[in-house]
C-alpha positions as CSV (number, residue, x, y, z in Angstrom):
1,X,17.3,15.9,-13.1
2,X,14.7,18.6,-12.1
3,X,13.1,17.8,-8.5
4,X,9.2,16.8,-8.8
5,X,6.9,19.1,-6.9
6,X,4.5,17.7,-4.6
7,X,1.8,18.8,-2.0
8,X,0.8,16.0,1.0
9,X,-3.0,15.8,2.0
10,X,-3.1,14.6,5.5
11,X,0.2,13.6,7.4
12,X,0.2,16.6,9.8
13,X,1.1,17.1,13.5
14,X,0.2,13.7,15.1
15,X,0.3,11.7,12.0
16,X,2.6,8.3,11.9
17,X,2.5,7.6,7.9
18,X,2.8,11.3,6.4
19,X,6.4,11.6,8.4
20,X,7.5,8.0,6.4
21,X,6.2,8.9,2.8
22,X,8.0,12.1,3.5
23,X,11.1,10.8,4.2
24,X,10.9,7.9,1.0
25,X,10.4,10.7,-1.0
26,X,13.0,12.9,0.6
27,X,15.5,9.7,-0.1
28,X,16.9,10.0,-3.4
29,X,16.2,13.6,-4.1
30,X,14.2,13.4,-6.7
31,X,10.8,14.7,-5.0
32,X,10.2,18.2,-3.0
33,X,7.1,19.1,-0.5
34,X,6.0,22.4,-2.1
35,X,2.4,22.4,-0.9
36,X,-0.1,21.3,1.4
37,X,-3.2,21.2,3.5
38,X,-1.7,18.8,6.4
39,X,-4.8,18.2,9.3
40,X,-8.9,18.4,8.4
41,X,-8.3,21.0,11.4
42,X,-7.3,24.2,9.6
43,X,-4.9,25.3,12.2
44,X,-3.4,22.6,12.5
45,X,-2.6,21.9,8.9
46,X,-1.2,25.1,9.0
47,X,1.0,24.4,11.9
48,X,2.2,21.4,10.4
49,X,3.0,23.2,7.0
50,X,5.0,26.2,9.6
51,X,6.6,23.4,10.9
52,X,7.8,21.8,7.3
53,X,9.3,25.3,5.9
54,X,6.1,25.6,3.4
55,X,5.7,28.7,2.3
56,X,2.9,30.6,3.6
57,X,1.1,31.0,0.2
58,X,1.1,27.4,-0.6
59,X,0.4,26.1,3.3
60,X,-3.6,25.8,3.5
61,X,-6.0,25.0,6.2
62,X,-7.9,22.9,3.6
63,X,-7.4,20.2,0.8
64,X,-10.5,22.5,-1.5
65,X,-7.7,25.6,-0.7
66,X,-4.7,23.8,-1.5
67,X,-6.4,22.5,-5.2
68,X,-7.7,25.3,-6.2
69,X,-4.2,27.3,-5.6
70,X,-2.5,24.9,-7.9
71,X,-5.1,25.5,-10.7
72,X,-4.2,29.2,-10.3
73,X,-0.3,28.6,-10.8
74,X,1.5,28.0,-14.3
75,X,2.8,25.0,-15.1
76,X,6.5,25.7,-14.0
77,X,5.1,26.0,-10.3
78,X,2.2,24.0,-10.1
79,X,2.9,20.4,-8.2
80,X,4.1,17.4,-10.2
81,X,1.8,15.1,-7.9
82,X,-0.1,15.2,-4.7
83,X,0.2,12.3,-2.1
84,X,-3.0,11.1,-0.1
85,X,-2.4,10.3,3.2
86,X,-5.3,11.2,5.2
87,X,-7.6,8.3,6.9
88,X,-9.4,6.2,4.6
89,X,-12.8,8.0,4.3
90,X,-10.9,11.3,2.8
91,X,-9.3,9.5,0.2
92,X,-12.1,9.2,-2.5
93,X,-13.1,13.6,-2.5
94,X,-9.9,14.6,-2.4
95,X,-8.5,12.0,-5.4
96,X,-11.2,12.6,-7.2
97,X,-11.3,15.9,-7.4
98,X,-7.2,15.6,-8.0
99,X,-7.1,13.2,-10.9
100,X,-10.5,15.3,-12.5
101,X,-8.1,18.7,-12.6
102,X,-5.2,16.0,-14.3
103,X,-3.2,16.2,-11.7
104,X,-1.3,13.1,-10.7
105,X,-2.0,11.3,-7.5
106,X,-0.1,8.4,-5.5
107,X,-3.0,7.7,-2.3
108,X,-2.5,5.5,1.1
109,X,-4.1,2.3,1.4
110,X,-6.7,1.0,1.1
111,X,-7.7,2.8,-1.6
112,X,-11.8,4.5,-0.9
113,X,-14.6,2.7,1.0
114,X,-16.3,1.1,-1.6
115,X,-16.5,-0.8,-5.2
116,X,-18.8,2.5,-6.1
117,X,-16.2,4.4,-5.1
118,X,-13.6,2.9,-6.7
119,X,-15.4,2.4,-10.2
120,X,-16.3,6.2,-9.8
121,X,-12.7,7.0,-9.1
122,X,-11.1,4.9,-12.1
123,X,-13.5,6.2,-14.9
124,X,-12.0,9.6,-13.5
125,X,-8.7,8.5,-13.9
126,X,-9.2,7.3,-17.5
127,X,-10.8,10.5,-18.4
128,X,-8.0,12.8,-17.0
129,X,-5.5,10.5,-18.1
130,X,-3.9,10.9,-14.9
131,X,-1.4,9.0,-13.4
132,X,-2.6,6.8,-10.1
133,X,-0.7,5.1,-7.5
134,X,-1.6,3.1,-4.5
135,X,1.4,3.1,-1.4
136,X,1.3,-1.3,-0.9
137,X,4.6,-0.6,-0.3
138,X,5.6,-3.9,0.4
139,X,5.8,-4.2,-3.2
140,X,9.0,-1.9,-2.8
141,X,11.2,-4.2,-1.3
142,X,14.2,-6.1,-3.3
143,X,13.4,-9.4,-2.2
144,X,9.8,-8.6,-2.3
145,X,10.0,-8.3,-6.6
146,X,12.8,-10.9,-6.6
147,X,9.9,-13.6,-5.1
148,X,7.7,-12.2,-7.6
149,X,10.3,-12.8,-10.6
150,X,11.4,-16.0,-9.6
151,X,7.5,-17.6,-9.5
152,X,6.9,-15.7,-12.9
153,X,10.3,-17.6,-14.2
154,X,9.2,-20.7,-13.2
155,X,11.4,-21.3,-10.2
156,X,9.4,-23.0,-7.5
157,X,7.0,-24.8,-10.3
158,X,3.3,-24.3,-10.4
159,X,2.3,-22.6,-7.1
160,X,0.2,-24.9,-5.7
161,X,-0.1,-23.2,-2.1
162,X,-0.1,-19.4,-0.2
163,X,-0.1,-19.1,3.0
164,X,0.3,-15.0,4.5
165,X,0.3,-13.7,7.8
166,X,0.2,-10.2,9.2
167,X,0.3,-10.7,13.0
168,X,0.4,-7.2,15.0
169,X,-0.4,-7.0,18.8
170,X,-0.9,-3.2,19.4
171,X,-4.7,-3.0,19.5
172,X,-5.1,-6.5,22.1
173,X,-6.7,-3.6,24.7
174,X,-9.1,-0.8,23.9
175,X,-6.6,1.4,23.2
176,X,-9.1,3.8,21.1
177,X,-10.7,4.8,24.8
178,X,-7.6,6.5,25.4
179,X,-7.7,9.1,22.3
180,X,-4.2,7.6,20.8
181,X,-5.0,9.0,17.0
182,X,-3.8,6.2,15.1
183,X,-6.6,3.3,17.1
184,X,-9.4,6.2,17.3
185,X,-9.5,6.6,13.4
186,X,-9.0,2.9,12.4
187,X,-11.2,1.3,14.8
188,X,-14.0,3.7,13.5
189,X,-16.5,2.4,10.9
190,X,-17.2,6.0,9.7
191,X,-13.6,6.8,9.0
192,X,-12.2,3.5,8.5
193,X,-14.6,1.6,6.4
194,X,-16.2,-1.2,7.1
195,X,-13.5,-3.7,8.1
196,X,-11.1,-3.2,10.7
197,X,-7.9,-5.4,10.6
198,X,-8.4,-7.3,7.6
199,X,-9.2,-3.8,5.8
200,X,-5.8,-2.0,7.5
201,X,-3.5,-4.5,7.2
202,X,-5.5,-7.5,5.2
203,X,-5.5,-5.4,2.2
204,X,-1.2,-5.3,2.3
205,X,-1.5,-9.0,3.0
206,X,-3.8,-9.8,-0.2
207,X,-1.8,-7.2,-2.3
208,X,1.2,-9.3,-1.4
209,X,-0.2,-12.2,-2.5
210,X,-1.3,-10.8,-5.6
211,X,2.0,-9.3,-6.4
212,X,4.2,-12.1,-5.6
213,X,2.2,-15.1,-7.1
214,X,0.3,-13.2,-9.8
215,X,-2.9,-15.5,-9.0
216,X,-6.4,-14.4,-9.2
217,X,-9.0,-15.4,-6.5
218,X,-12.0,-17.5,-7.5
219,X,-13.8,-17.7,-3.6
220,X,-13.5,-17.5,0.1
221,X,-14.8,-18.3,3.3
222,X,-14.0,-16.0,6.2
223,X,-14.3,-15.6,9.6
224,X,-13.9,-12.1,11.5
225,X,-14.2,-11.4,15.1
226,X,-14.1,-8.6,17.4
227,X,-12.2,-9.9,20.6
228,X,-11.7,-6.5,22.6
229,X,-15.1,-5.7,24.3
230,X,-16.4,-2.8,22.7
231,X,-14.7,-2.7,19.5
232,X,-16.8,-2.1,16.5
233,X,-14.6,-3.1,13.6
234,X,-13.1,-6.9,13.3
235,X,-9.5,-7.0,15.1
236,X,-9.2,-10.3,13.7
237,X,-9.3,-12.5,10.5
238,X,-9.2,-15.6,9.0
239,X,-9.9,-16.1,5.3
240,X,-9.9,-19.2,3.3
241,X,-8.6,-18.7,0.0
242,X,-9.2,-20.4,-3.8
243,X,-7.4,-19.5,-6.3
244,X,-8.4,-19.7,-10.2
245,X,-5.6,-21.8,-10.7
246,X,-6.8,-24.4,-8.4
247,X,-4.1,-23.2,-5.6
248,X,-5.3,-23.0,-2.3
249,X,-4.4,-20.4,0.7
250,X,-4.9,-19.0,3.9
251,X,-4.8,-15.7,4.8
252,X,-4.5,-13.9,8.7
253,X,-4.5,-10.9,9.5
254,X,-4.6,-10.0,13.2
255,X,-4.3,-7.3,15.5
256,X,-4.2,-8.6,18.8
257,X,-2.2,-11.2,18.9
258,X,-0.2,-10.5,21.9
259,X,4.0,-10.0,21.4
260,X,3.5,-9.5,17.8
261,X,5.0,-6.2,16.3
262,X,4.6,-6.2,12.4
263,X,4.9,-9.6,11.5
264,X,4.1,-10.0,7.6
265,X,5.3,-13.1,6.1
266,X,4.3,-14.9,3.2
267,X,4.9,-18.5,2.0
268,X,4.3,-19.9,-1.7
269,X,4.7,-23.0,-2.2
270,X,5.0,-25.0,-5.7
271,X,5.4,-28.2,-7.6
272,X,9.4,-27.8,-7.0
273,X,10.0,-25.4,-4.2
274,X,9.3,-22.8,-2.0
275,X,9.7,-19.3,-1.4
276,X,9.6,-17.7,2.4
277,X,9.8,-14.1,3.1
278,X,9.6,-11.7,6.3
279,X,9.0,-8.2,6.6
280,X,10.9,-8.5,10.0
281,X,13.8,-9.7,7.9
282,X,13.2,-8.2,4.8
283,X,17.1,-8.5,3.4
284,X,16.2,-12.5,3.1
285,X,14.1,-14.6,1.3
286,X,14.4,-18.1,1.8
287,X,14.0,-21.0,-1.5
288,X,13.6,-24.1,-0.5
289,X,13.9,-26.2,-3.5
290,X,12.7,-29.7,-4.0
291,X,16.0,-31.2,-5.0
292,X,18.6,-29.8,-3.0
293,X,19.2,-28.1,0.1
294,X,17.3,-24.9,1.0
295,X,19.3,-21.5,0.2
296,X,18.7,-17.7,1.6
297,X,18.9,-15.0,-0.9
298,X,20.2,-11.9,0.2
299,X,19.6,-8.0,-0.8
300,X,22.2,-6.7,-2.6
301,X,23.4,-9.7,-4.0
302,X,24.9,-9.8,-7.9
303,X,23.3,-12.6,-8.7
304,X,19.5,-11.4,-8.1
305,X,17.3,-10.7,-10.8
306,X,16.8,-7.1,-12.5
307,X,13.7,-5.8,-10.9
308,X,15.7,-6.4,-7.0
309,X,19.0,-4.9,-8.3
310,X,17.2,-1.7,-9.1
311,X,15.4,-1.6,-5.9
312,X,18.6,-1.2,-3.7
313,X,20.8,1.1,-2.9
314,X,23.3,-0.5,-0.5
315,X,25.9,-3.3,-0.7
316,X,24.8,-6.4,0.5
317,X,25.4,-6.7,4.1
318,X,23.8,-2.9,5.0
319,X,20.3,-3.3,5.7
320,X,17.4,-1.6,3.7
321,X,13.8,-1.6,4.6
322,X,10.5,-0.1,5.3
323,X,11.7,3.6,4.3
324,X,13.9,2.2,1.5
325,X,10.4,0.3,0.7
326,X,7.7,3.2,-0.4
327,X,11.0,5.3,-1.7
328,X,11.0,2.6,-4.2
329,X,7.0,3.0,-5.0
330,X,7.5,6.6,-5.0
331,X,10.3,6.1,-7.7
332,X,8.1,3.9,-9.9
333,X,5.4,7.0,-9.9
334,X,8.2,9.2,-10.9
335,X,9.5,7.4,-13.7
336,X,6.0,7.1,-15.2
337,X,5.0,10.8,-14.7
338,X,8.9,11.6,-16.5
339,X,8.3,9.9,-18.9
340,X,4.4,11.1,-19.5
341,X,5.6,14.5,-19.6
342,X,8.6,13.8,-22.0
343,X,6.4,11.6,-24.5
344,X,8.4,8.5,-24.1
345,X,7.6,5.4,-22.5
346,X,8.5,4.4,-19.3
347,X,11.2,1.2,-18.9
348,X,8.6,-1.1,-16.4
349,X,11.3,-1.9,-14.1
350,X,11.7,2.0,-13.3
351,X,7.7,2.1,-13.5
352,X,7.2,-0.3,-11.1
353,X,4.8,0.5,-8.6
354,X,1.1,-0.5,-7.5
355,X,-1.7,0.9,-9.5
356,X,-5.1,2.4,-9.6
357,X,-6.1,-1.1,-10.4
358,X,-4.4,-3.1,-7.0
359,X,-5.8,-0.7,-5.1
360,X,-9.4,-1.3,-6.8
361,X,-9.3,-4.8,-6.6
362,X,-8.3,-4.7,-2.7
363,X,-11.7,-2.5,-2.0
364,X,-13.5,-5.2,-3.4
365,X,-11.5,-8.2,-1.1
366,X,-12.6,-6.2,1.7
367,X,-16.0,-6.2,1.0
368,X,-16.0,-9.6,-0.1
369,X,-14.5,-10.9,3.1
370,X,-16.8,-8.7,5.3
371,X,-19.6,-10.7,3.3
372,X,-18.4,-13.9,3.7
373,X,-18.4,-13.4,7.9
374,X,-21.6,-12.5,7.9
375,X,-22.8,-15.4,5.7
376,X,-23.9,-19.0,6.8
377,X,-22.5,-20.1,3.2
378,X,-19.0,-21.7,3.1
379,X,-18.2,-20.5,0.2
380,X,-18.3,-16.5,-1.3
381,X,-17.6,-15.9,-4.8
382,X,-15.4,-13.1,-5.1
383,X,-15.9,-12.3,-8.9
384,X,-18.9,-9.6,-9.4
């Protein structure tokens, strides 16, 4: 199988996330960083390319340089995909201008600042016919699509109830005062958007949600606060949820909750049972049904479903997890860009990855709850 050629906008020296996405796509070797303009600084993005082994025709100080190289090259050089993994305000030029030249795209979430944007973006995308994916990559873990099978087959009943929690502790002091890159950029409205928490890491908690259940949100009532004097984007959440359905959740996402390292969990519960999962202990998921003693599933095990078998690669017993995680997402975008470019139709279990679409409807939670806090109303419809 022929390697895919891609180019990485953003994850240079410095960066946390470009290092992971390169090493889930380094995993299975299927995927091979050809290109790239790596910092907004030209120098160094060019540093960080010298430091990768790019070559120094294809390592560029800027993402405008790196694009219009590509357009240059024939088709039996020019990149397969390009992965987005700048901060959050980058996102909607450089995809854009990506998916308008047809070139495939997988961007970091969440996915631009705005609905605008993101209507903009996916009328691009239908144009081009380009292929779009969005890194939740939660979604990548086994036991992650085994809770999503099991509520689609019926398992745990009607879902009745969600409750999701993504507890983190690292920004409890003004840690943006002291130039660490990762708090400067998301604690700053013009870069981040305009949530804080529930915009970095709410958006993973509602696309888990989303995912796992399959439900659609009807309303919600939020509160956000900013606790660290000084601050200018929430550090906390708390966000009532309704549910077409007529289910009912809460969701929390929180960045200053002292002792907490990256604590995402998520419990459904239904008319017969209950599903509980950890990204802390991601090898587990616990169902607790309503007639008989509560049971832990394990990764790796032959008696999952289809969609978790494909997503590992080890024996039960060896742990997988967050790298294992986007590898998987990365995987699905593979499959799907194979198959476009063989004429055939992908197999969904090998396509399996968040699209254009999650990522759009995650802008639009954001704004919604950032709307809600600022309302005296209880209620905020989250339809348009």
């Amino acid at each position: 199988m022929k390697r895919m050629r891609y180019a990485m906008v953003g994850g240079g020296q410095g960066a946390f996330i470009g290092a992971v996405h390169r090493k889930a796509m380094a995993l299975d070797g299927q995927m091979e960083l050809v290109a790239g303009a790596l910092s907004s600084d030209p120098e160094r993005a060019r540093a960080s390319g010298r430091d990768l082994g790019l070559r120094e025709d294809r390592n560029h100080g800027r993402w405008e340089d790196l694009l219009a190289d590509e357009l240059r090259r024939g088709e039996d050089e020019r990149i397969d995909f390009v992965s987005i993994v700048t901060p959050n305000h980058v996102h909607f030029p450089v995809a854009r201008a990506f998916a308008e030249a047809g070139i495939h795209v997988v961007c970091d979430k969440p996915l631009v600042h705005s609905s605008e944007e993101a209507a903009e973006l996916t009328k691009v995308v239908r144009r081009s016919g380009s292929i779009f994916g969005v890194t939740y990559n939660y979604t990548g873990y086994p036991m992650v699509r085994e809770a999503r099978d099991m509520v689609a087959r019926g398992a745990i009943g009607t879902v009745r109830k969600v409750i999701v929690e993504y507890n983190q502790g690292w920004l409890a002091t003004h840690l943006e005062a002291s130039g660490q890159k990762q708090a400067d950029w998301r604690t700053d409205p013009a870069r981040s958007g305009v949530a804080g928490a529930i915009g970095d890491i709410g958006s993973h908690a509602e696309n888990l949600v989303a995912t796992v259940t399959g439900l659609e949100l009807e309303s919600i009532c939020a509160d956000l606060t900013i606790f660290v004097p000084g601050r200018r984007l929430d550090d906390d959440g708390n966000v009532l949820l309704r549910f077409k359905n007529g289910a009912r959740g809460v969701l929390i996402a929180s960045q200053i909750e002292v002792g907490c390292e990256n604590d995402l969990r998520l419990r459904v519960f239904g008319t017969t049972g209950t599903l509980d999962w950890r990204q802390e202990e991601p090898n587990r998921l616990l169902h607790a049904p309503i007639d008989g003693p509560a049971r832990v599933l394990t990764r790796g095990s032959p008696w999952l479903g289809e969609a978790a078998r494909r997503a590992t690669r080890l024996p039960t017993g060896h742990p997988e997890a967050f790298i294992e995680a986007f590898a998987n997402v990365y995987l699905g975008v593979a499959a799907h860009i194979r198959a476009l470019q063989t004429g055939s139709t992908p197999d969904p279990l090998d396509a399996d990855y968040p699209r254009l679409e999650d990522g759009a409807r995650g802008v639009r939670f954001i704004e919604k709850v950032v709307q809600s806090a600022a309302s005296t109303a209880k209620w905020t419809p989250v339809g348009d």
